[in-house]
C-alpha positions in Angstrom: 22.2 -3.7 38.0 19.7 -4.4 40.3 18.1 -7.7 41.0 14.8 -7.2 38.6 16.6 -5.6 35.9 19.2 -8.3 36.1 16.4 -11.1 35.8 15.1 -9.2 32.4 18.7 -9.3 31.1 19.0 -12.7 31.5 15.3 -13.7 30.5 16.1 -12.2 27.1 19.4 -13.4 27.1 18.1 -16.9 27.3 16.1 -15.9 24.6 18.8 -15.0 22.3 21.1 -17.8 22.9 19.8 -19.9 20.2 20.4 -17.0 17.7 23.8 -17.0 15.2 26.7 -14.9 16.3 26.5 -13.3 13.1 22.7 -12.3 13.8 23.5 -11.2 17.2 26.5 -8.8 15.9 23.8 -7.3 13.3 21.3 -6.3 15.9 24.2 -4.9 18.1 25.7 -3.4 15.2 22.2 -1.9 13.5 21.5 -0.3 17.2 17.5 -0.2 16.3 16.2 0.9 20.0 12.6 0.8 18.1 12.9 -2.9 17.6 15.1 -3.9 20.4 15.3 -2.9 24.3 17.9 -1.6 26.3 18.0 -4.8 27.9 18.9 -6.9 24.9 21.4 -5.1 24.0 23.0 -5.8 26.7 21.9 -9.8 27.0 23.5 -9.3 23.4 26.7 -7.9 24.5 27.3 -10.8 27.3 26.7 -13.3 24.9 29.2 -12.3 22.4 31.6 -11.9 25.3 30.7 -15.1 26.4 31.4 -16.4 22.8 34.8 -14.4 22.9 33.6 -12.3 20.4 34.9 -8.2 19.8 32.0 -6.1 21.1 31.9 -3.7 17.4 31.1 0.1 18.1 27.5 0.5 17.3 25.8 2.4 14.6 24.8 5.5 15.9 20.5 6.1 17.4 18.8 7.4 14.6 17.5 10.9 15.5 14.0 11.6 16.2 12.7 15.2 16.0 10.0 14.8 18.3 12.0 13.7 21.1 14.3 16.4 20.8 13.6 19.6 23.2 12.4 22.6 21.3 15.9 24.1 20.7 17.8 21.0 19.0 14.5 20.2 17.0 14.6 23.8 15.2 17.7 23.1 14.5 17.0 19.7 13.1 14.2 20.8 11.2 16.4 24.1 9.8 18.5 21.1 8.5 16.0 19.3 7.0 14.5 22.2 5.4 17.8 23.4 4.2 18.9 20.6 2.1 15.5 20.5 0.6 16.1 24.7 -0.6 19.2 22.9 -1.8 17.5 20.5 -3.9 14.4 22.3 -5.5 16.2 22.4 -9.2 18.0 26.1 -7.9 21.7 25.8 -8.6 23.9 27.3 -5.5 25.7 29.6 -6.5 29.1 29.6 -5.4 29.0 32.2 -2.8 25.5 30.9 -1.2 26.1 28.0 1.2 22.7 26.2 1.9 24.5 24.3 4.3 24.3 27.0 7.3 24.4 25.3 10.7 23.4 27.1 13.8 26.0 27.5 16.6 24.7 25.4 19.2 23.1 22.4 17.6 25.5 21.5 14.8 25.2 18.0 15.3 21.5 17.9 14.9 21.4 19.9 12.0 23.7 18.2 10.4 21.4 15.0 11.3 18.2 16.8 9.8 20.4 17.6 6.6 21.7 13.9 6.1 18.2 12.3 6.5 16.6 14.7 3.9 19.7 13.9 1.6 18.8 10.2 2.4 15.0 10.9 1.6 15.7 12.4 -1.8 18.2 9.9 -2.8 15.8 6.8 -2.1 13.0 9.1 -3.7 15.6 9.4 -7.0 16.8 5.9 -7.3 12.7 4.7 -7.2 12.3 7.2 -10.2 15.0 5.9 -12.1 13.9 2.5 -11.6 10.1 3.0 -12.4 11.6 4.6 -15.5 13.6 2.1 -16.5 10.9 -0.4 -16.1 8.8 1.6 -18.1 11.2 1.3 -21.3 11.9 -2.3 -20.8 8.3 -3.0 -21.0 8.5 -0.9 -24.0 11.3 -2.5 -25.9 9.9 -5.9 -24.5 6.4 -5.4 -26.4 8.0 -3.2 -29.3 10.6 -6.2 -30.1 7.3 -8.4 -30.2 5.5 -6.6 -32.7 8.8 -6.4 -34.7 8.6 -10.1 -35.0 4.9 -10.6 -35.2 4.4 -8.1 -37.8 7.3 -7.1 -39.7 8.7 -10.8 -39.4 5.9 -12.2 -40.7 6.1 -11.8 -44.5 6.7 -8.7 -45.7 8.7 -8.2 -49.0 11.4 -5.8 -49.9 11.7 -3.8 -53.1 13.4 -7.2 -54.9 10.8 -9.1 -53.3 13.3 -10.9 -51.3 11.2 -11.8 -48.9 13.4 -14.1 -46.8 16.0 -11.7 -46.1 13.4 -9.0 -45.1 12.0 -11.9 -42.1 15.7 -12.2 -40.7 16.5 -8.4 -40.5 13.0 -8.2 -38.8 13.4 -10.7 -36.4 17.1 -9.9 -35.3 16.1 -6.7 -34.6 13.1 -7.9 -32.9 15.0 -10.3 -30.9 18.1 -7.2 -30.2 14.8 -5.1 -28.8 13.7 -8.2 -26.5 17.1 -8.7 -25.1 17.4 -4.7 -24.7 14.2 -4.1 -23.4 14.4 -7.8 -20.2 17.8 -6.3 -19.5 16.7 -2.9 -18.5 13.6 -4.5 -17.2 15.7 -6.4 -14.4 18.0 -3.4 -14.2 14.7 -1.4 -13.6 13.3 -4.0 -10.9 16.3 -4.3 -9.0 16.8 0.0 -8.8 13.1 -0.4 -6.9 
């Protein structure tokens, strides 16, 4: 290492020493090269060895298609492209494989497929939260009318108009509980 590059190293380092050792092994671990240098991953892996720590493998450099020559971005973007055909609501059929790697550039296609199937799953799970939410809010207000309105005095056939209030608020109260339930349930999804 030469002498500048060695004074960097040790600049950051300095700066990283008052960090936790479990931070430090989640930035070495997590491998973001957008948020972190070259050089502090490497201030990072002194000072766990200097804390006698196990240097863990590294999660693998997320794959960018515009830094990949022209060749192994085609294939990228064929992998991409070909988990979305796989997706659009058209059910493979058993003999058509959407999955269809070219020879040289497996690795990056396989890459382009994975982060479209990582796309459409974040894009599902927000859908199924936002409807969720939607039908707690729903059972929320309907379980408030229940109660305000039903609850509130009506009489049944007898005129019994004390048991027709109790039937109206437990199920008022049932729809409440339903409805903050999938509410939270909804808002966590998100």
């Amino acid at each position: 290492m030469n002498s500048l590059l060695s004074l960097l190293v040790e600049e950051i380092r300095g700066n990283l020493e008052g960090k936790s050792t479990e931070e430090l092994l989640a930035i070495w671990k997590d491998n973001n090269r957008d948020e972190w240098r070259e050089e502090a991953f490497e201030a990072i892996r002194l000072i766990l060895l200097q804390r006698e720590q196990t240097v863990p493998d590294q999660d693998p450099t997320p794959i960018h298609p515009s830094s990949l020559p022209p060749n192994e971005r085609a294939a990228y973007l064929q992998g991409y492209n070909d988990y979305k055909l796989s997706i659009q609501g058209n059910v493979p059929s058993i003999s058509k494989s959407y999955y269809n790697p070219p020879v040289e550039g497996e690795a990056v296609y396989k890459a382009g497929w994975e982060k479209a199937a990582e796309e459409y799953h974040e894009q599902l799970a927000s859908r199924e939260g936002g409807a969720a939410i939607i039908l707690g809010i729903v059972a929320i207000v309907s379980g408030i009318i229940v109660i305000l309105i039903m609850g509130t005095g009506w009489e049944d056939a007898q005129g019994d108009e004390r048991a027709w209030r109790g039937r109206a608020t437990i199920m008022g109260m049932g729809l409440l509980v339903f409805g903050i339930f999938i509410l939270i349930r909804g808002l966590k999804t998100r």
